[in-house]
C-alpha positions as CSV (number, residue, x, y, z in Angstrom):
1,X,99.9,133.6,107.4
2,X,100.9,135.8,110.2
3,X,102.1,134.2,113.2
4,X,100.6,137.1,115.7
5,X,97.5,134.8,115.6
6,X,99.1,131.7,116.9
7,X,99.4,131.0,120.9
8,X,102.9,129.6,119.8
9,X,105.3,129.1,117.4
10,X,104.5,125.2,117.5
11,X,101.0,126.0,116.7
12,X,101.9,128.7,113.9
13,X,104.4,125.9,112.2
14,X,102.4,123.2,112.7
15,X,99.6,124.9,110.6
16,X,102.6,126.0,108.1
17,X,103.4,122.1,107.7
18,X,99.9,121.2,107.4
19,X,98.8,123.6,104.7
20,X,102.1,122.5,102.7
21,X,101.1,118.9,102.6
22,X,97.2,119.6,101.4
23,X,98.7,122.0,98.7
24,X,100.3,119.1,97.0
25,X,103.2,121.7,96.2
26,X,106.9,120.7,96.7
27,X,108.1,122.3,100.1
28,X,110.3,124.8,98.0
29,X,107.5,125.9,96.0
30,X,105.1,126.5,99.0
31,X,108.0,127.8,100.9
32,X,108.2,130.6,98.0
33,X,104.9,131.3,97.9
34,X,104.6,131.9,101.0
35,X,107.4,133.7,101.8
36,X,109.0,131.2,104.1
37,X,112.9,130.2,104.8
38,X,113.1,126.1,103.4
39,X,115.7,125.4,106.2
40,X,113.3,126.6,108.3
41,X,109.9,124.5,107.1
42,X,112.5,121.5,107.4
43,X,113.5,122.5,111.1
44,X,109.9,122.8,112.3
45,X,108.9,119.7,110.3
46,X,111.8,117.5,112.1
47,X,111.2,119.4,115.7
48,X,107.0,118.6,115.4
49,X,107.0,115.1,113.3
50,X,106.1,112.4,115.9
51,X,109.0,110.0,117.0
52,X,109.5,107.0,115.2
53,X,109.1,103.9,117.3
54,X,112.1,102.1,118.0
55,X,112.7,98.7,116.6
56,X,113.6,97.7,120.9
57,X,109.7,99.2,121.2
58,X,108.0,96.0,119.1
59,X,107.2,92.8,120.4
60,X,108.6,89.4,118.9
61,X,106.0,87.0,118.8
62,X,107.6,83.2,118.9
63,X,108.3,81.8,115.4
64,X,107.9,77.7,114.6
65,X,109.4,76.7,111.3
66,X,107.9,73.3,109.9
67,X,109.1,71.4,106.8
68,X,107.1,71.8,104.4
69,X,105.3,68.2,103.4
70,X,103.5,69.7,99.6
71,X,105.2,68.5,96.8
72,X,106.9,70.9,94.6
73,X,104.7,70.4,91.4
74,X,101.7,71.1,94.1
75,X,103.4,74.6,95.5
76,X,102.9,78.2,93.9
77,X,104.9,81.3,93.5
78,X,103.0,84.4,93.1
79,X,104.4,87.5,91.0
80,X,102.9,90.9,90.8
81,X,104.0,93.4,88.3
82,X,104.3,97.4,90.0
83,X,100.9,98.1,88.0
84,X,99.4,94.9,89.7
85,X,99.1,92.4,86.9
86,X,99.8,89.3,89.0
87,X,100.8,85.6,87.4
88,X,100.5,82.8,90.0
89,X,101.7,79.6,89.0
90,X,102.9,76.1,90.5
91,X,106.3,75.8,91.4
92,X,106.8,72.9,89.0
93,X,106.8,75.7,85.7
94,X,109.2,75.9,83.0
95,X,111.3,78.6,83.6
96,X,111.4,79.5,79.9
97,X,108.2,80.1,79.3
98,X,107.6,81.9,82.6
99,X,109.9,84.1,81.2
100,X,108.5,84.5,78.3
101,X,104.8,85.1,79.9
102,X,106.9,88.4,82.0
103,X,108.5,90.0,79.1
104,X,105.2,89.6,77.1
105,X,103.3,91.7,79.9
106,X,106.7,93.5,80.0
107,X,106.1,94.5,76.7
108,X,101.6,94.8,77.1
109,X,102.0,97.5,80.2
110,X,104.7,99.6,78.2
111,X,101.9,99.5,75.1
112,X,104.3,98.4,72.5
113,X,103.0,95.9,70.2
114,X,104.4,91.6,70.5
């Protein structure tokens, strides 16, 4: 890529950044391919990457707690696994056998056998 045909550096890096994140390559692998400094990439990548808001920048919305008026043996937890098995069960559960219902889809999404 030869920056003679950018109207700016900006431009030229901006393309540099773009092409590195559609290559799917790691930013030192792209950098070497491409015969381009890595502390470089990351100083044009920090100098064009949009600002983050700041947290002073959000609105707060008001907030009303109420008690809660469901009886324990009525309420639910919820619990998702990271490969999005989910168990949802009332409140009111023994904890022994929830434990035992986790380690069995534990053991299921590692594919070992019970």
């Amino acid at each position: 890529m030869d920056r003679s045909t950018f109207s700016s550096k900006a431009e030229y890096w901006q393309r540099v950044l773009d092409e590195q994140r559609l290559s799917k390559l790691s930013v030192a692998a792209f950098c070497a391919q491409n015969s381009i400094s890595v502390p470089s990439f990351y100083q044009w990548r920090k100098k064009l990457q949009p600002p983050q808001p700041s947290v002073a920048s959000h609105s707060l919305v008001p907030v009303r707690i109420v008690q809660n008026a469901t009886p324990v043996s009525e309420q639910s937890i919820q619990i998702m696994t990271p490969s999005g098995f989910s168990i949802r069960c009332n409140m009111s559960v023994d904890a022994r056998k929830l434990t035992q219902i986790i380690e069995a889809i534990e053991v299921a999404e590692r594919g070992d056998s019970c």
